[in-house]
C-alpha positions in Angstrom: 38.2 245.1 49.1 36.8 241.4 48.6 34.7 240.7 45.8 31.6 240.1 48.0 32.5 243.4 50.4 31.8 244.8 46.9 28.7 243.2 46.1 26.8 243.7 49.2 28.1 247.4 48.9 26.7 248.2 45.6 23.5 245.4 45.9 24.9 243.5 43.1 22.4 240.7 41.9 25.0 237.7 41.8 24.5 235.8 38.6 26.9 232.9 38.8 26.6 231.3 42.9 28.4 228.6 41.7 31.5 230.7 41.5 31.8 230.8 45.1 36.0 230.6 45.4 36.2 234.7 44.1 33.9 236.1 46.6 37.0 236.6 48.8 39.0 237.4 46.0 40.7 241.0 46.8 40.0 243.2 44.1 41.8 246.4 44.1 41.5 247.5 40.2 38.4 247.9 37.9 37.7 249.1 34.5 34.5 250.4 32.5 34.2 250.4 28.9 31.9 248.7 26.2 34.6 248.3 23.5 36.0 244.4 24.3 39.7 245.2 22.2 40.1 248.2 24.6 39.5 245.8 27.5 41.4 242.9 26.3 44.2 245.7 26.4 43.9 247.6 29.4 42.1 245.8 32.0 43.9 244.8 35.4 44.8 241.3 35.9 42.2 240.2 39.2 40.1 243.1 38.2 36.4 243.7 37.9 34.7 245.2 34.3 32.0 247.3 34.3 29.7 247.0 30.9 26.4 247.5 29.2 27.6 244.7 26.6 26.4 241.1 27.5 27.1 238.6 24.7 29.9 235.3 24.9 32.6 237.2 23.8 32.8 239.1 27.2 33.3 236.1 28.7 35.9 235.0 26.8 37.4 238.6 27.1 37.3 238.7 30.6 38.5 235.2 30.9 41.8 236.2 28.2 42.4 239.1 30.6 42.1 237.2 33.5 39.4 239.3 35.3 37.8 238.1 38.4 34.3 239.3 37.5 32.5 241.4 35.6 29.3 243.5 36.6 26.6 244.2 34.1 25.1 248.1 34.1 21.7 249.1 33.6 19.7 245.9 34.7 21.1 243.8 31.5 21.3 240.3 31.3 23.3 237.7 29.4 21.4 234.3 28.3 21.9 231.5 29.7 25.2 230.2 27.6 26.8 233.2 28.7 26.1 232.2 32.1 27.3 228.7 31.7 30.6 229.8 30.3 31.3 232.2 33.3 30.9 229.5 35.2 33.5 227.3 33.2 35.8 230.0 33.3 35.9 230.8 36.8 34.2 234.4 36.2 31.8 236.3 39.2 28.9 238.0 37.0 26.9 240.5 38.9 24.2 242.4 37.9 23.3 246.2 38.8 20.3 248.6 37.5 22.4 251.4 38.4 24.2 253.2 35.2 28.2 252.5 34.3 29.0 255.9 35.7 27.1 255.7 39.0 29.0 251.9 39.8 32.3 253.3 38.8 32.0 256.1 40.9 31.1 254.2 43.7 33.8 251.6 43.6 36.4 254.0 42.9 34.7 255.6 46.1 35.4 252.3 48.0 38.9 251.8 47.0 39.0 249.8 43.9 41.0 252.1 41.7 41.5 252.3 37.2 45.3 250.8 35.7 46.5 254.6 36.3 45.3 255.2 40.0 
């Protein structure tokens, strides 16, 4: 399912516009967790992260594991610099007030599938 298919679906706030080459990016694998070493391990190549955490280093996580966006649960934010660096990096940032569970559930609903799926 393309990245924007996926937004539009779940009515993602889109953080980073000027990342406008991955909305048709196909993403068939997600992941969800809050611990940054477990997703630096597991997540799928072209993927989308769900997490509550919003600091720098999920950017440089995401960007390590070569993600193709990440969505941030329960209405939270990064600053600014966090922003800037997903946009350096090439990374989609959405935002949802819906919990981690609820957005997993529905992607995995629409297709996008975990590593093990």
């Amino acid at each position: 399912m393309k990245l924007e298919d996926i937004a539009r679906e779940l009515g993602l706030a889109e953080l980073t516009p000027e990342v406008s080459g991955n909305v048709e990016a196909e993403i068939e694998r997600g992941y969800a967790s809050d611990l940054l070493s477990d997703v630096l391990a597991n997540a799928p190549e072209g993927g989308v992260l769900v997490t509550l955490q919003v600091h720098l280093n999920v950017i440089a996580v995401a960007s390590h594991a070569e993600l193709a966006a990440v969505i941030f649960a329960g209405s939270r934010r990064p600053d600014d610099d966090v922003r800037a660096k997903a946009i350096a990096e090439g990374i989609s940032l959405y935002v949802s007030p819906a919990d981690t569970f609820d957005i997993v559930g529905r992607l995995y609903a629409m297709g996008v599938k975990g590593n093990h799926a």
